[in-house]
C-alpha positions, 0 to 999 in steps of 0.5 A, a space after each residue: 619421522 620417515 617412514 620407508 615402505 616398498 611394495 612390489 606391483 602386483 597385476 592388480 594394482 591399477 592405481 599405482 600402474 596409472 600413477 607410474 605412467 603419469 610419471 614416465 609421461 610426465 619424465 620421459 614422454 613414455 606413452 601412459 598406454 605403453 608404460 600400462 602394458 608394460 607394467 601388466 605384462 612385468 607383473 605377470 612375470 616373476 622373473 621381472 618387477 615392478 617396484 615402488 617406494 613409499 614415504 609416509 605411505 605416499 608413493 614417491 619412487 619406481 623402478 623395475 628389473 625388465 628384460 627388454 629396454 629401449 636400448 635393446 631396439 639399437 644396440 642388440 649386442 646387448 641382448 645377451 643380458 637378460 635382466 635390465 634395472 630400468 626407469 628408476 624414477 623419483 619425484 622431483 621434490 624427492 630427488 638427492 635426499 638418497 631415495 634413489 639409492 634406497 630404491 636401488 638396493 632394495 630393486 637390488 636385492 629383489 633380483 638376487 633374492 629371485 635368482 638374478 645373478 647380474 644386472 645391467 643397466 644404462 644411464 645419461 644422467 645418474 652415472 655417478 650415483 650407480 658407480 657410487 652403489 657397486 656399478 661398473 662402467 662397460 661402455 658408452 654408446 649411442 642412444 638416440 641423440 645422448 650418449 649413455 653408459 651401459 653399467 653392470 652389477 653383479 649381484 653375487 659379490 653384494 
């Protein structure tokens, strides 16, 4: 039998911190130091999280609800949307077995629970898993060399 858990990162959870940014590293080349002081200043932020998803108390996926993404640095019209589902990320050998949209409704419910009303995000690679789970498409824009969709979600309707 499966068994799920969910742990939102608190600031002294170091280990898992370290264990993230090994991940971003590893996905996305997000320097270990940067995801580290992201992840502490996350923490110390009720208005943002850090959550982590468990399997058979292994740590197997992460993601957060963030003010500030990469995106913002290019397009900063987007400013306007204070909260950001970010680097949503499951281990490989975890992939398409529908952790990602467990995670994602539990980040979900966490934001409503602590007062988000809406969420955005943008992706290249999981448009069709997030149009899946209630996203709408807003735009397509320019992100270093990809195109990614910027996609919302209101919470309230959920």
């Amino acid at each position: 039998m499966v068994e799920i858990e969910y742990k939102i990162l608190s600031p002294d959870d170091e280990d898992l911190m370290a264990i993230i940014a090994e991940w971003y590293m590893d996905e996305w080349k997000i320097p270990y130091d940067k995801t580290i002081a992201k992840l502490k200043a996350v923490t110390n932020d009720h208005s943002q999280f850090q959550l982590v998803l468990f399997q058979n108390s292994f740590p197997v996926a992460t993601g957060g609800v963030y003010h500030q993404v990469g995106l913002l640095d290019q397009e900063p019209k987007f400013k306007i949307h204070k909260h950001w589902l970010a680097l949503v990320y499951s281990l490989p050998q975890f992939r398409r077995n529908g952790l990602g949209g467990k995670l994602c409704g539990y980040l979900e419910g966490t934001a409503k629970e602590r007062g988000i009303l809406e969420l955005h995000l943008f992706s290249d690679t999981a448009v069709a898993l997030y149009e899946r789970l209630g996203w709408s498409k807003v735009e397509v824009v320019g992100f270093g060399s990809r195109n990614v969709t910027v996609m919302k979600k209101d919470l309230l309707s959920t």
